[in-house]
DONU-657602 format. One record per residue: residue in one letter; x, y, z of N, C-alpha, C in turn. Coordinates in steps of 0.1 Angstrom, whole numbers, padded with zeros to 4 digits, always signed. Layout:
N
aXYZXYZXYZ...
END
This chain:
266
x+1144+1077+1194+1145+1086+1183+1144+1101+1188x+1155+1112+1187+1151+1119+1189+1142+1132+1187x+1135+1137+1194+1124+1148+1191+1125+1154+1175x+1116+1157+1168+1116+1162+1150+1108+1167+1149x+1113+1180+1138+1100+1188+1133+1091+1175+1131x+1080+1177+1133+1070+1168+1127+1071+1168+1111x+1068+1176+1101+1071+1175+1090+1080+1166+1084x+1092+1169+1090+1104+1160+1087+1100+1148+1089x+1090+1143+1099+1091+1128+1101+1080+1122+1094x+1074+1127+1084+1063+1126+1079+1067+1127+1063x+1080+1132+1066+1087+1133+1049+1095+1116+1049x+1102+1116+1064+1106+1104+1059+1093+1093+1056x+1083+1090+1069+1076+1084+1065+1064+1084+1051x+1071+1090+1044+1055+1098+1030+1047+1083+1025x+1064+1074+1017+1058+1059+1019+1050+1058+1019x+1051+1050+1034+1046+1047+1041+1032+1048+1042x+1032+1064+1050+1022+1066+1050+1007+1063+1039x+1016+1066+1029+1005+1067+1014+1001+1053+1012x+1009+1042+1019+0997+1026+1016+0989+1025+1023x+0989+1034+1034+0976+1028+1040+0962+1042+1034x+0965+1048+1025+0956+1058+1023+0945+1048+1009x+0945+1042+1006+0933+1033+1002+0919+1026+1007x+0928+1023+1018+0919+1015+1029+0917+1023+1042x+0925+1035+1045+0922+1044+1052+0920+1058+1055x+0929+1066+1053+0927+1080+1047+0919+1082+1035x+0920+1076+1025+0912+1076+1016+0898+1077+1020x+0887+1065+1023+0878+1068+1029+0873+1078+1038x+0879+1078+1048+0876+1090+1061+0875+1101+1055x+0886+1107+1048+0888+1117+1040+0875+1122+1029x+0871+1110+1019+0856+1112+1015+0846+1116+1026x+0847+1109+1034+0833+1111+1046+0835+1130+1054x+0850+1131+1053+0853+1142+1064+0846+1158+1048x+0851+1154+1041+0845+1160+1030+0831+1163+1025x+0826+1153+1027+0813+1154+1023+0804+1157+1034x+0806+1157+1048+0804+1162+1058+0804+1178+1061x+0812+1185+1049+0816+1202+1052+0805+1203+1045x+0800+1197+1032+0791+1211+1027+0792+1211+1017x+0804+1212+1009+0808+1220+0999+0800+1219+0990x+0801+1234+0987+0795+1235+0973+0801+1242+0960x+0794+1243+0949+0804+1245+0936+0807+1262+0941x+0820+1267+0938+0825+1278+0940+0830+1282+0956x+0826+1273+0962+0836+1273+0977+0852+1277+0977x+0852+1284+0981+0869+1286+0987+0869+1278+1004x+0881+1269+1002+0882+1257+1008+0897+1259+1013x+0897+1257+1028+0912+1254+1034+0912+1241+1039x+0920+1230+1037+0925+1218+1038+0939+1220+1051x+0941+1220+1062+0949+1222+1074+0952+1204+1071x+0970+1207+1079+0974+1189+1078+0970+1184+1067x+0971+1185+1056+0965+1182+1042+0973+1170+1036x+0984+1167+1037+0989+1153+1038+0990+1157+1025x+0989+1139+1016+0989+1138+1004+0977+1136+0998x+0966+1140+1005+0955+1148+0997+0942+1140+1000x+0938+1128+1012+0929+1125+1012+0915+1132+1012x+0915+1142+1018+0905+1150+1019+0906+1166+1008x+0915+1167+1006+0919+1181+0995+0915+1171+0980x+0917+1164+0982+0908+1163+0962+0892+1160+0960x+0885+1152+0973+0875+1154+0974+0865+1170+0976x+0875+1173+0985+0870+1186+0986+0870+1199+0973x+0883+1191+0964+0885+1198+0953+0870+1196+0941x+0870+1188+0942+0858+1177+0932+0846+1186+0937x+0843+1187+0951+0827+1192+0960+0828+1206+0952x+0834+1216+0954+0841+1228+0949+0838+1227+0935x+0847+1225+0927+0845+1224+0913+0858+1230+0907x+0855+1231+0893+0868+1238+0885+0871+1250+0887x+0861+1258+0889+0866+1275+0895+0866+1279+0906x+0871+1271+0919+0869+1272+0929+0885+1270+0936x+0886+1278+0943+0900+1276+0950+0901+1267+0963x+0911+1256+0963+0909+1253+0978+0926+1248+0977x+0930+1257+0989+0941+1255+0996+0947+1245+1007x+0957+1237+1004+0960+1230+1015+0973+1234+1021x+0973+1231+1032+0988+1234+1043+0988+1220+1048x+1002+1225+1046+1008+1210+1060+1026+1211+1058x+1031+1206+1067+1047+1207+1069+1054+1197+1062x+1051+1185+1056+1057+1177+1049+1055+1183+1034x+1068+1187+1030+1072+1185+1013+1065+1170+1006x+1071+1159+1010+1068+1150+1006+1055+1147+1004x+1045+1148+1012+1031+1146+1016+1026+1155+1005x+1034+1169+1003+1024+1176+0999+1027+1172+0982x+1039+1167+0976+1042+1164+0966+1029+1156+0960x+1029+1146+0967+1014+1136+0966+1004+1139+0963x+1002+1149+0968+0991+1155+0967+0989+1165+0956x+1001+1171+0952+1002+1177+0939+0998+1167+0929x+1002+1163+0927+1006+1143+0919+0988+1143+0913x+0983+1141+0925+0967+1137+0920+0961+1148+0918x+0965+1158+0924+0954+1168+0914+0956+1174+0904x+0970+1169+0899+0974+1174+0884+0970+1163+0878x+0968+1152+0880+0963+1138+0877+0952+1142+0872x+0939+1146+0879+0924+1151+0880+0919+1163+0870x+0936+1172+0871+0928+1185+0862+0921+1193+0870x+0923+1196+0885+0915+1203+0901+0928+1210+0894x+0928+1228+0888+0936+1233+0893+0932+1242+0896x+0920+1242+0907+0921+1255+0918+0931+1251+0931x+0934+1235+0930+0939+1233+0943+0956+1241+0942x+0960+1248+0952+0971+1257+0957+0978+1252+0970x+0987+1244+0967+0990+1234+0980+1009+1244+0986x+1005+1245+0998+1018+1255+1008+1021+1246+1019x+1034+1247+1022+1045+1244+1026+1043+1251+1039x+1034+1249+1050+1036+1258+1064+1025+1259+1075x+1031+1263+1082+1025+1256+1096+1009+1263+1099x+0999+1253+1098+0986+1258+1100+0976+1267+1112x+0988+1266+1121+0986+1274+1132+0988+1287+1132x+0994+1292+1124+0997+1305+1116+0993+1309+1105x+0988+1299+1095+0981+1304+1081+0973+1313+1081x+0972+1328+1072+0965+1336+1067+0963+1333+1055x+0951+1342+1054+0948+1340+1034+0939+1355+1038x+0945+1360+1023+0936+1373+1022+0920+1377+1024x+0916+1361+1018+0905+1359+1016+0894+1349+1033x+0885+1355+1034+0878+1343+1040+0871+1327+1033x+0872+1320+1039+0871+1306+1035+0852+1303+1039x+0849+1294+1027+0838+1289+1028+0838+1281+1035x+0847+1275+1041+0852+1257+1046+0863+1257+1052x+0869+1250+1064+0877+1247+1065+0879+1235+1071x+0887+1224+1066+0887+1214+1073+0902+1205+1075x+0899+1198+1085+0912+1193+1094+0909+1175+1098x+0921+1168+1086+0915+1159+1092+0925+1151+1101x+0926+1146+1112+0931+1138+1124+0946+1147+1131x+0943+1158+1124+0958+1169+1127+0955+1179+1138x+0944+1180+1143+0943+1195+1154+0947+1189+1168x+0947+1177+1165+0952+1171+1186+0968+1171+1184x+0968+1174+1171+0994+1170+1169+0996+1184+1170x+0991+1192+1166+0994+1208+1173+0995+1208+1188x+1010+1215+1189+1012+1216+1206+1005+1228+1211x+0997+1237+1207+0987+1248+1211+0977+1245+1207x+0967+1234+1208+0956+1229+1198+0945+1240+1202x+0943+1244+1212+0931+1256+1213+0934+1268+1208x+0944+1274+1204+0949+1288+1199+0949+1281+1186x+0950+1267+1181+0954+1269+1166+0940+1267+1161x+0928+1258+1167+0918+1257+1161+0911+1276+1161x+0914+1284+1175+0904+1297+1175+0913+1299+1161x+0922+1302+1157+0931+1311+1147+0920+1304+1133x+0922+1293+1130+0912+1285+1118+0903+1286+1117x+0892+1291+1127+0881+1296+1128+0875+1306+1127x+0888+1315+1131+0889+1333+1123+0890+1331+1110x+0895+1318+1097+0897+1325+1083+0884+1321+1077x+0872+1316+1090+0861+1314+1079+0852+1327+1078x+0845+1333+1071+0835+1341+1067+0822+1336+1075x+0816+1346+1083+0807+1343+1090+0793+1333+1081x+0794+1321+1085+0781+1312+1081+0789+1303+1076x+0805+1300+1074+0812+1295+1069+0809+1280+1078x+0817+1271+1078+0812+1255+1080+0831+1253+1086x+0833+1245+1099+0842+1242+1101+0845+1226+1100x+0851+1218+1097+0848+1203+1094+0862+1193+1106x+0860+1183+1112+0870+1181+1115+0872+1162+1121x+0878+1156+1120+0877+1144+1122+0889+1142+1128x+0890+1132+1139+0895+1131+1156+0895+1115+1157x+0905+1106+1161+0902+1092+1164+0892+1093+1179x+0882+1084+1178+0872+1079+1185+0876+1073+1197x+0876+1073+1212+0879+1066+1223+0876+1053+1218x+0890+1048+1219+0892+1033+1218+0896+1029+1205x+0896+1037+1201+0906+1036+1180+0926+1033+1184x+0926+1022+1178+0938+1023+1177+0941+1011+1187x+0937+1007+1197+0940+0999+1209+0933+0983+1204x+0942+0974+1203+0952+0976+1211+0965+0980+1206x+0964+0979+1191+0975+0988+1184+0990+0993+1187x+0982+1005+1198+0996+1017+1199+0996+1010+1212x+0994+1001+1222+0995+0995+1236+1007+0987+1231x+1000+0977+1221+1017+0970+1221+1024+0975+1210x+1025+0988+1208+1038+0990+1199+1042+1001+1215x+1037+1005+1221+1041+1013+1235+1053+1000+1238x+1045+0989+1241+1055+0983+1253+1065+0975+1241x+1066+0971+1230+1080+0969+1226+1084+0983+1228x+1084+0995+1224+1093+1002+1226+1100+1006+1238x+1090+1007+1245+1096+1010+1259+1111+1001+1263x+1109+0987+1255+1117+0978+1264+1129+0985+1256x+1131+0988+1245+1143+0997+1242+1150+1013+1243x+1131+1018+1248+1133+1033+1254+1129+1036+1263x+1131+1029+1280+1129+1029+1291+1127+1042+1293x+1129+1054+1289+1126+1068+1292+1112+1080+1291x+1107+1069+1281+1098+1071+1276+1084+1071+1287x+1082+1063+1291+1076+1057+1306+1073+1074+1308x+1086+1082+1314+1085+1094+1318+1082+1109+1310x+1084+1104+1297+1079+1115+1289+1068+1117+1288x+1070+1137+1285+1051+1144+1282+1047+1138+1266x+1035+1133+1271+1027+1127+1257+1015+1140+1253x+1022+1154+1249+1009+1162+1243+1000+1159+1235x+1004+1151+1224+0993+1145+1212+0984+1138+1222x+0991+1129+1226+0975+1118+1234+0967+1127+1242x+0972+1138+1251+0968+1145+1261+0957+1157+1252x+0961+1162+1243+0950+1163+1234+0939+1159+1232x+0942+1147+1222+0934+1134+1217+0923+1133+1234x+0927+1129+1239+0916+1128+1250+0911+1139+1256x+0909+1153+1252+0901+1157+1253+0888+1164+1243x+0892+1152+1232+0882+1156+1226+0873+1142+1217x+0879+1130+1225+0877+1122+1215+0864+1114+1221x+0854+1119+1226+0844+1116+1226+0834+1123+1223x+0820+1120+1214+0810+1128+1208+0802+1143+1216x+0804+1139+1235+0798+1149+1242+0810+1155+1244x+0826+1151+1245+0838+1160+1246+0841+1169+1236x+0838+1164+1225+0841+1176+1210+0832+1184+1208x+0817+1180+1211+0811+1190+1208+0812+1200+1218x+0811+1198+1230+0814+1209+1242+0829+1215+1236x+0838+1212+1229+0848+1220+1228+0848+1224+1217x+0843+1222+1207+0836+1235+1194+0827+1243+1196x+0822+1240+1210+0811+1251+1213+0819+1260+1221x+0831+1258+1225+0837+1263+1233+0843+1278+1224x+0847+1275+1214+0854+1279+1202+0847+1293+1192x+0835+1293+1197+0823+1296+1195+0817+1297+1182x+0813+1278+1178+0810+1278+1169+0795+1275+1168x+0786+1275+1165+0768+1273+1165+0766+1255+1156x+0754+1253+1156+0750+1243+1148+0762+1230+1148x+0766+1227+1161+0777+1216+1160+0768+1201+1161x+0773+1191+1153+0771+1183+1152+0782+1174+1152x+0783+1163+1155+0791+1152+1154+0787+1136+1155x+0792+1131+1147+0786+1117+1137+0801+1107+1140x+0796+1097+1157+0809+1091+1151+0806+1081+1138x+0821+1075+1134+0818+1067+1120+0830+1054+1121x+0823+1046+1119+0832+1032+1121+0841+1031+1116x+0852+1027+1117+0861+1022+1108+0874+1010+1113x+0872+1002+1104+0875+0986+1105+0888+0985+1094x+0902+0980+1099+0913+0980+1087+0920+0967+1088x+0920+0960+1080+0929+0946+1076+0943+0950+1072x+0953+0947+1084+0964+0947+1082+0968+0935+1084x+0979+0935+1075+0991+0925+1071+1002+0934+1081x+1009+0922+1084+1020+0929+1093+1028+0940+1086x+1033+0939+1070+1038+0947+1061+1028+0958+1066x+1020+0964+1065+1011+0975+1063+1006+0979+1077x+1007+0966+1089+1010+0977+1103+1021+0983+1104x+1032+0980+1098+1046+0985+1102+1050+0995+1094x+1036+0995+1082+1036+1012+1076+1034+1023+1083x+1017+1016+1091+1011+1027+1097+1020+1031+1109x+1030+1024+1117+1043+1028+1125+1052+1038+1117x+1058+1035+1108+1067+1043+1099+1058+1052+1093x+1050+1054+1090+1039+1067+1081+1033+1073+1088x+1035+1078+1106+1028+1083+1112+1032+1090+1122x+1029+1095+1132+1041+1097+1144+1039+1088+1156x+1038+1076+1152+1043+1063+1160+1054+1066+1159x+1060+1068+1145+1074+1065+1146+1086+1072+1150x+1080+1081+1160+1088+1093+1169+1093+1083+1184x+1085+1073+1185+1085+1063+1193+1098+1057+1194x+1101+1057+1179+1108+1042+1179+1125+1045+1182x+1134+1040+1190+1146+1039+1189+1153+1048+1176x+1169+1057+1183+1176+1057+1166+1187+1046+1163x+1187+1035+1174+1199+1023+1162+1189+1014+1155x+1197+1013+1145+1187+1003+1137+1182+0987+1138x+1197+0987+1143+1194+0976+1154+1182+0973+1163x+1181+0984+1168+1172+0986+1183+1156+0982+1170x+1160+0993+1165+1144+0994+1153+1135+0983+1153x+1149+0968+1143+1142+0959+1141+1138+0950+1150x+1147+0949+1164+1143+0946+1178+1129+0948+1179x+1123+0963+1177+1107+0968+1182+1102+0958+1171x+1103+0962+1157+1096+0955+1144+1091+0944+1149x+1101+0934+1153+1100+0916+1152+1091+0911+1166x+1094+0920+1177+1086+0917+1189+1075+0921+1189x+1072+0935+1179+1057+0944+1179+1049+0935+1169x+1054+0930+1158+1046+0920+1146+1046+0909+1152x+1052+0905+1163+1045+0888+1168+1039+0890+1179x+1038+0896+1186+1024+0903+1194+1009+0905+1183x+1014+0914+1177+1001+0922+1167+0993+0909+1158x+1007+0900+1156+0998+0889+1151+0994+0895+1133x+0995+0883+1126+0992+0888+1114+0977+0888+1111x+0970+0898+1097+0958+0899+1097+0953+0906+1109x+0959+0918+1114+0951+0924+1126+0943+0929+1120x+0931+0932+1131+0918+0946+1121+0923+0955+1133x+0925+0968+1127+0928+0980+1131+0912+0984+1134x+0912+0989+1148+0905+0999+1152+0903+1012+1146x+0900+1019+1136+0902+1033+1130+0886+1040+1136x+0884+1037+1144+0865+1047+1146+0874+1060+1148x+0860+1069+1140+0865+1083+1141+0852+1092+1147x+0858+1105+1150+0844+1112+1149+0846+1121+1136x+0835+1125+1134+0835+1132+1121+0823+1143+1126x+0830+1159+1129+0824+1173+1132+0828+1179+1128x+0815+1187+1125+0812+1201+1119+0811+1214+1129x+0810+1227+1125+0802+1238+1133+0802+1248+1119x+0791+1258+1125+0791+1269+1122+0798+1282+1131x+0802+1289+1122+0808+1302+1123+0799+1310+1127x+0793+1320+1134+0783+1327+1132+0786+1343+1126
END
């Protein structure tokens, strides 16, 4: 498949993505939220905001006269997320269409938080200092990261069915992972929010255990950017599908451990 805005691939997967948000995003998203702080009258930035795991809780922490803004590149995702907070009656939430690595707001933010999106930024150190400029000094940064060893064996055998149809891959730059590993352990994130120069860092990893049915791993492939992985004939597709679901085995439990950090702004 070749290279895509990320957005785009997150619109086709919206789906997708959104069945595993019950059992998955949903939770984390409470934890990654109630982890910032918030309090009633917070002004709140939601970065990678999806379809709202963490932006309605955060909306709820905040309250009715409190503004909190989400970004992220998917239409679809962000539609979702409209969906439930017009559902809720949260209408401080103000959901935008655009890339977080660039977001201004007039205002400084009580909060800002990012959940599993600052390692998919291909500048992750210039995009987190930039996020960390819109908070108000004493403001609270929030952020949740998969945990060394989340996901495995998972993305290992959905790697090697694909490979056997995208032998080129072997030789491709993996920025996301190369990311992801350097921050995905409790003494590696904190040293790099301190780096960022944030005070009062703390980080709490948090377990997380997922019962998939083959239907619902083959979500989390299609609803995620696995699915940048996968072959474009469709042929080839269901090739990966049939060989990755009888490997994976049905009833797998997903590895999802996360960390879940905070800092202060000073």
């Amino acid at each position: 498949m070749p290279a895509r805005h990320i957005g785009t691939a997150y619109d086709d997967g919206a789906a997708d993505f959104e069945r595993l948000a019950p059992s998955l995003w949903n939770p984390m998203g409470n934890a990654l939220a109630a982890a910032a702080d918030i309090s009633l009258g917070d002004r709140v930035l939601d970065v990678c905001c999806g379809s709202g795991a963490t932006t309605i809780p955060a909306a709820q922490f905040a309250g009715p006269d409190a503004t909190v803004d989400g970004v992220d590149l998917s239409g679809e995702l962000l539609a979702l997320n409209q969906a439930k907070a017009d559902t809720l009656s949260l209408n401080g939430v103000r959901l935008f269409k655009a890339d977080a690595a660039g977001w201004q707001s007039g205002d400084p933010y009580d909060a800002v938080l990012c959940a599993y999106g600052l390692f998919l930024l291909p500048q992750m150190d210039a995009a987190a200092a930039h996020l960390v400029s819109q908070l108000r000094s004493g403001g609270r940064f929030a952020l949740s990261v998969w945990q060394e060893g989340a996901g495995s064996p998972f993305s290992e055998l959905l790697w090697k069915a694909c490979l056997q149809e995208r032998p080129e891959l072997a030789d491709a730059p993996q920025p996301k992972t190369d990311n992801l590993r350097r921050i995905n352990t409790p003494e590696k994130l904190s040293a790099w929010l301190e780096s960022l120069g944030l005070t009062d860092v703390a980080v709490t990893p948090t377990q997380g255990r997922v019962q998939l049915s083959g239907s619902l791993a083959w979500s989390l492939v299609m609803g995620s950017t696995f699915r940048e992985l996968l072959p474009s004939a469709p042929d080839a597709v269901e090739r990966v599908r049939t060989n990755f679901l009888a490997e994976l085995g049905e009833d797998f439990e997903l590895n999802a451990d996360t960390l879940i950090a905070t800092g202060v702004r000073p």
